[in-house]
TORMITOR-804243 format. One record per residue (C-alpha): x, y, z. Coordinates in steps of 0.2 Angstrom, whole numbers, padded with zeros to 4 digits, always signed. Layout:
// TORMITOR-804243
XYZ ...
END
This chain:
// TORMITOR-804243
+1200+0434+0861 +1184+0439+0861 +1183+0451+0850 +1190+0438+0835 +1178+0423+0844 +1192+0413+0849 +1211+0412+0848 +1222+0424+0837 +1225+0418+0821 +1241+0426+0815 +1241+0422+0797 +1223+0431+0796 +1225+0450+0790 +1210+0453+0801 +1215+0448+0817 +1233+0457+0813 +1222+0471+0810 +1212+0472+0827 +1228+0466+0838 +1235+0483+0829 +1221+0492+0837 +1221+0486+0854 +1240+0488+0853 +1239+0508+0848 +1224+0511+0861 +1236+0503+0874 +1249+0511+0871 +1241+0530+0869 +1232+0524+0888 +1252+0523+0893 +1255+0536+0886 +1241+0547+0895 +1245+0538+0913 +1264+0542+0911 +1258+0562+0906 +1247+0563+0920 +1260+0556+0932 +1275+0566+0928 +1263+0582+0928 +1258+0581+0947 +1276+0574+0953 +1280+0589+0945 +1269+0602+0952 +1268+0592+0969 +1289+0596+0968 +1290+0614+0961 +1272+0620+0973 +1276+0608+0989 +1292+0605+0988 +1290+0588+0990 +1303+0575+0993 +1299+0562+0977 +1310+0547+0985 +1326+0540+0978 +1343+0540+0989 +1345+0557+1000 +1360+0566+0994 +1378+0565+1003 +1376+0579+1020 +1356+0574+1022 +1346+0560+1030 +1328+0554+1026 +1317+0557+1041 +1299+0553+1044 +1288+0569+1042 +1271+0557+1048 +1256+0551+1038 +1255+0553+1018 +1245+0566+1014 +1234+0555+1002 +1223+0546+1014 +1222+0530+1005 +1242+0530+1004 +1239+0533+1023 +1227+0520+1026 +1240+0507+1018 +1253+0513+1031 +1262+0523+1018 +1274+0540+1026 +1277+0557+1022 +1297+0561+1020 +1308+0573+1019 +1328+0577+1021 +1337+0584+1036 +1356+0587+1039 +1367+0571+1042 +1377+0577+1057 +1393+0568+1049 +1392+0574+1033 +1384+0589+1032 +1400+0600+1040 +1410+0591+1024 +1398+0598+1011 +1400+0616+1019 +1419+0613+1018 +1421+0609+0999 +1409+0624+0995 +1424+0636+1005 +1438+0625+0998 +1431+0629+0979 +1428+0647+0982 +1443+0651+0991 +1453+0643+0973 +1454+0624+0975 +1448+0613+0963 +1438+0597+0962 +1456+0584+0963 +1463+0596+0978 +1448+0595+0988 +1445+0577+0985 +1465+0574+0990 +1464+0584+1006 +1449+0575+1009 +1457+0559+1009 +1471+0565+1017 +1460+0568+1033 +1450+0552+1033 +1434+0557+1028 +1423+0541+1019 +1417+0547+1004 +1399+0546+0998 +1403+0528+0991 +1411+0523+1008 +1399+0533+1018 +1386+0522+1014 +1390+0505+1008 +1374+0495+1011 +1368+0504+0994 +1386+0506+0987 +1396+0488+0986 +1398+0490+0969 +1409+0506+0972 +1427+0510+0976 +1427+0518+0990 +1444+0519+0996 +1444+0538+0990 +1435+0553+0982 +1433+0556+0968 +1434+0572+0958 +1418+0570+0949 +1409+0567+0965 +1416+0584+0973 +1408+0592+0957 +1393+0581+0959 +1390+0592+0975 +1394+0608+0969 +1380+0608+0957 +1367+0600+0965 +1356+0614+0973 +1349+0604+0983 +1361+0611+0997 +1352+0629+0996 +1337+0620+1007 +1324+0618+0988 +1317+0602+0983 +1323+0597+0964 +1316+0584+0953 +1317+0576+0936 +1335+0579+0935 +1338+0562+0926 +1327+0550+0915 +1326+0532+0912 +1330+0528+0894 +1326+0511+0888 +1336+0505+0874 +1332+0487+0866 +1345+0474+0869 +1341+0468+0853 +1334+0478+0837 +1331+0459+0828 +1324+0451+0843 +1311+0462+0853 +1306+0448+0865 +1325+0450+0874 +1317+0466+0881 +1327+0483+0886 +1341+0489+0896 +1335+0504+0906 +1350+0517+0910 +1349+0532+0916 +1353+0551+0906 +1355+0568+0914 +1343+0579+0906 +1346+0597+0902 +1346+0608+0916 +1331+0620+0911 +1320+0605+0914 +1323+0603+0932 +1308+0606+0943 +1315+0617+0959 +1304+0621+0972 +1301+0642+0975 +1299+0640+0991 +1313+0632+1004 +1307+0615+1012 +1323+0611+1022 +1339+0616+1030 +1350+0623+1018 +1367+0620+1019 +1373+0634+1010 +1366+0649+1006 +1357+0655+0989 +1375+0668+0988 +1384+0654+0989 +1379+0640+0978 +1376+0656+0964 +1394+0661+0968 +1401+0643+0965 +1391+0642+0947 +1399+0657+0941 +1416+0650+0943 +1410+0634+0936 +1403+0643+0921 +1421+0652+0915 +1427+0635+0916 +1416+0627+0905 +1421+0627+0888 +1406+0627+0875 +1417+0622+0860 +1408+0614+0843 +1396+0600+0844 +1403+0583+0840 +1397+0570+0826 +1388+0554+0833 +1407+0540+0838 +1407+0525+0830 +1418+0511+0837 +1434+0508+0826 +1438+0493+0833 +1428+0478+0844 +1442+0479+0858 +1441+0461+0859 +1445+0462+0880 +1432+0477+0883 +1426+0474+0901 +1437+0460+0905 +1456+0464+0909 +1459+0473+0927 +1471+0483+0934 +1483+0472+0946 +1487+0489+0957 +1471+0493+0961 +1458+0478+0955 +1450+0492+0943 +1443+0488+0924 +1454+0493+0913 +1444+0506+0900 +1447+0501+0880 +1457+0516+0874 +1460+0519+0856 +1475+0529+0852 +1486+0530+0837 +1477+0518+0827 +1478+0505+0841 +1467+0497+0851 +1476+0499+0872 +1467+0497+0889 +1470+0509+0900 +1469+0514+0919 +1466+0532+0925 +1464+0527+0946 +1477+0542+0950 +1466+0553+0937 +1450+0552+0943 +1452+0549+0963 +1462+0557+0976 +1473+0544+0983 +1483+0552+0998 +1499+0540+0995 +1487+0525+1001 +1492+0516+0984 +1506+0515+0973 +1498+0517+0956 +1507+0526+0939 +1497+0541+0933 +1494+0530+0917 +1493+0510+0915 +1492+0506+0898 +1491+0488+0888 +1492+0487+0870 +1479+0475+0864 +1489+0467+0854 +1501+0462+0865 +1490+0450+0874 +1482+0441+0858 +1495+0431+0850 +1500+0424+0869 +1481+0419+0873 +1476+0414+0859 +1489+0402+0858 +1488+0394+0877 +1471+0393+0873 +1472+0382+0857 +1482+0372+0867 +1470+0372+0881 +1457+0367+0870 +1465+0357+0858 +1458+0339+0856 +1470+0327+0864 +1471+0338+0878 +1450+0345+0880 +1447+0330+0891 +1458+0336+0903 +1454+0353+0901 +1436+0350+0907 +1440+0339+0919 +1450+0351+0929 +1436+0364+0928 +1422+0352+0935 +1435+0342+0943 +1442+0357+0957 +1434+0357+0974 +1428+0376+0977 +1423+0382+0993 +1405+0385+0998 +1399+0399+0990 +1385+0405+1002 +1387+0410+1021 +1378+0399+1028 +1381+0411+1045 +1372+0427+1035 +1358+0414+1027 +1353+0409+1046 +1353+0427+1053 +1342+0432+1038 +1332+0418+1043 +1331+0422+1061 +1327+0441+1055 +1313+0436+1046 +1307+0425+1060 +1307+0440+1071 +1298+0452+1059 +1285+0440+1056 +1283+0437+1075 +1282+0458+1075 +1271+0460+1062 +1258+0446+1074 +1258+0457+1088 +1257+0472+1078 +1242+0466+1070 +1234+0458+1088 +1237+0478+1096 +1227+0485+1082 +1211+0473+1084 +1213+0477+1104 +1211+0495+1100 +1230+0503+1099 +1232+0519+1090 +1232+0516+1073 +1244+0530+1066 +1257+0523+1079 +1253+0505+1075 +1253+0510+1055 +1269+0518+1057 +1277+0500+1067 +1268+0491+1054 +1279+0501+1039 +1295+0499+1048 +1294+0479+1051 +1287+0477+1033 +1303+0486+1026 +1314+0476+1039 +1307+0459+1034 +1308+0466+1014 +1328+0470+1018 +1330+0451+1026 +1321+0443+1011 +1334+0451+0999 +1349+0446+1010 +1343+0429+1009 +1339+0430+0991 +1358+0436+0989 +1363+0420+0999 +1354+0408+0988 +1359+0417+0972 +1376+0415+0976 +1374+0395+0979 +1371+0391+0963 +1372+0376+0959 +1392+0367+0953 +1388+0362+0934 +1392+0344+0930 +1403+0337+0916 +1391+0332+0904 +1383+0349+0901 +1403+0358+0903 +1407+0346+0889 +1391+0352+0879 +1396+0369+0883 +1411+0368+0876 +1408+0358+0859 +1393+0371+0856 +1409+0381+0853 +1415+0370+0838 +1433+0369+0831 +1439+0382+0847 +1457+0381+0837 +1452+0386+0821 +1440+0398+0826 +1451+0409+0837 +1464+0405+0823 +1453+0414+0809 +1440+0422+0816 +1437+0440+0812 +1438+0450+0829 +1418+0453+0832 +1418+0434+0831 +1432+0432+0841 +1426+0443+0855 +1409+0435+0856 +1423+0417+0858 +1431+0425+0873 +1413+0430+0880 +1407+0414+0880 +1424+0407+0887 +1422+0418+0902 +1437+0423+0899 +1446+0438+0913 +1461+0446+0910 +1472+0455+0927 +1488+0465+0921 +1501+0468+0933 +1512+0479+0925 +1527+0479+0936 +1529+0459+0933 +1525+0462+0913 +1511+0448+0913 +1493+0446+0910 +1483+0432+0924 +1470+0423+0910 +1456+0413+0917 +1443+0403+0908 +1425+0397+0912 +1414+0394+0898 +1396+0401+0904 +1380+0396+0900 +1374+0403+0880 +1365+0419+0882 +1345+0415+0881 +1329+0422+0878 +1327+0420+0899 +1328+0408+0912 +1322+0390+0908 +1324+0392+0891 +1332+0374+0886 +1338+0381+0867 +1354+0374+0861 +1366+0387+0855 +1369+0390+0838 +1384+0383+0831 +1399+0393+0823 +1390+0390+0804 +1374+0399+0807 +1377+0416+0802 +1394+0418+0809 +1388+0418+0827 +1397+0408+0838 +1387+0409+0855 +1366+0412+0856 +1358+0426+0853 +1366+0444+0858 +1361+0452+0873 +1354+0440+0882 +1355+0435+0899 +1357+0421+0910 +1350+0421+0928 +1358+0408+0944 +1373+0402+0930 +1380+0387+0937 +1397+0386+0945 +1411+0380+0936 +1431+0382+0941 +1440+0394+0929 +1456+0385+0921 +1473+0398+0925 +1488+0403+0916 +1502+0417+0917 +1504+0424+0900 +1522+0432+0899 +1521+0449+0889 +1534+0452+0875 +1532+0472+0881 +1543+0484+0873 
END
């Protein structure tokens, strides 16, 4: 570093001093950039109206409205867009604003909505929503709709924020998890003028407001929850009726995982599903835990590892969607060629900009289907690192034997461990395959900690691993002793 004349010494008071300085000035300069930024999106949306990017709501469409106004953004082929109606969709928004006023709430409309074969916003669009159920509506997205007043035809922004939250209070290098929070409704920017077609009117939306806010209940604000339990299964039993997670429910002094699927979406007798699904944690410990000291009990750990790295599994990527990817990109280089050999022989450049975008974000759309292909070819582990894997868990039958329940959970993490309850059969589907210990980041080559340092059991907490090796999960049914 300059400044010091050479490297930074970190036991020397004044080098901490000045990396303290240099670290303040940076962040008051990000500080300044992120003010000035949000100031003029937020002007440009409440004075313009201008559309800000992100996903179009359900009943519009992005269209192009030409060149960026900026004209450096122009000169880099950058476009100007905005929202019109969706032919398919847009008659679907209109019809759950009548539906609501004329009495029906949010579970009606999204039942008769299902009922008449309409995909809902998840199914409508599943390029960007394969992570979704969309085999019906949902209530909350009816009400999503009903509140966005975006339908009156005005541009809104700054609706949500992204809050960063570190993974790890301990071990800032581990980085943040970024989620995003609705923020209060006062702070939305709206534009005063209308800068598309509306699909309801200003009468309308007001109308549908007013009804929500008789509904709403203001009531008392509620102290901070704290968790009273770990739920040692959180995020890892399924529903069997309807391939759902199963949300960890505490009820009288018990820790029970629930499904709601009838609750929350509209299923118009496609599925036979009970209003509740409920599974009492401790129904399911005693059976697993003791298949699994069995499992991984000494005389028999040999042949517990071999059947997971011994198992043939078929190949993971499609080779057919990895060559078309190829062949796309292929093509969009070969475009982006004669794009390029138009513009030097004197084409119009706003129309040769425009082909130029469009084949950029083709060839950008082919590179992350290949990128999904080659992520999901990760490599088959072999046995010498599943058998590494598995003693960095140390005495697995004592542990899960007298392990508080934290502990244990962070044993069933590191197992891999997923749970599927069918309730109709009265048994749990358990499958285990031990994963790779969360690390600092990709490459990193640490050993994990073993079950005496500190009471962890597995790395550090929070971490994550990238391209995780394959290895075959080892089965069992576990009969449930259900009352």
């Amino acid at each position: 570093m300059p400044e010091v004349g050479g490297p930074i010494d970190p036991d020397n008071e004044a080098h901490d001093l000045i990396m303290s300085v240099f670290g303040g000035m940076s962040k008051g300069e990000r500080n300044r950039i992120k003010v000035r930024v949000h100031a003029a999106m937020a002007s440009q949306a409440l004075m313009e109206g201008r559309y800000l990017g992100g996903r179009p709501p359900y009943g519009y469409r992005l269209v192009d409205l030409g060149a960026h106004p900026n004209p450096a953004k122009a000169a880099d082929g950058k476009r100007l867009y905005g929202l019109e109606p969706d032919p398919d969709t847009a008659p679907v928004v209109g019809r759950i604003f009548t539906e609501f006023l004329s009495g029906r709430g949010f579970f009606v409309i999204a039942e008769g909505l299902t009922r008449d074969g309409i995909p809902s916003p998840s199914a409508h669009d599943r390029a960007r929503n394969r992570h979704r159920d969309g085999r019906a509506w949902a209530k909350l997205a009816v009400r999503a709709i009903l509140t966005n007043p975006r339908y009156t035809g005005r541009q809104v922004w700054n609706r949500q924020h992204k809050h960063e939250t570190l993974l790890d209070l301990d071990d800032v290098s581990l980085g943040c998890t970024t989620v995003m929070r609705w923020n209060p409704q006062d702070k939305w920017i709206v534009s005063r003028e209308v800068v598309h077609t509306p699909l309801v009117d200003d009468e309308t939306f007001a109308a549908v407001q007013e009804v929500l806010g008789t509904r709403a209940c203001a009531g008392t604000a509620h102290a901070e929850h704290r968790t009273r339990n770990p739920y040692l299964f959180r995020g890892r039993v399924t529903c069997g009726l309807c391939s759902r997670r199963m949300d960890a429910h505490w009820a009288n002094d018990k820790a029970y995982y629930r499904c709601r699927f009838p609750e929350e979406y509209a299923l118009a007798n496609r599925i036979s599903h009970p209003r509740n699904v409920y599974l009492r944690e401790s129904w399911i410990t005693p059976p697993l835990d003791g298949w699994l000291g069995k499992l991984f009990a000494s005389h028999r750990l040999d042949g517990t590892i071999d059947a997971m790295v011994g198992s043939d599994l078929p190949p993971a990527v499609d080779e057919a969607a990895a060559a078309a990817a190829r062949a796309d990109l292929a093509r969009c280089d070969a475009h982006l060629a004669t794009h390029r050999a138009a513009l030097e022989a004197g084409a119009d450049p706003v129309v040769v900009t425009r082909w130029i975008a469009d084949t950029q974000a083709a060839r950008a759309r082919a590179e992350a289907d290949l990128r999904d292909a080659a992520h999901r070819a990760s490599p088959r582990i072999n046995r010498d690192e599943t058998v590494r894997l598995v003693r960095a868990l140390g005495d697995l039958v004592a542990v899960v034997r007298n392990a508080p329940a934290r502990d244990k959970a962070e044993v069933y993490q590191a197992l891999g461990l997923r749970l599927r309850y069918d309730p109709a059969q009265r048994t749990v589907l358990a499958e285990v395959a031990p994963r790779p210990p969360a690390a600092h980041g990709p490459g990193n080559d640490k050993s994990p900690r073993s079950a005496g340092d500190r009471g962890d059991l597995v790395g550090v907490r929070g971490g994550t691993w990238t391209n995780t090796p394959r290895i075959t999960p080892v089965a069992t049914k576990l009969d449930l002793a259900l009352p």
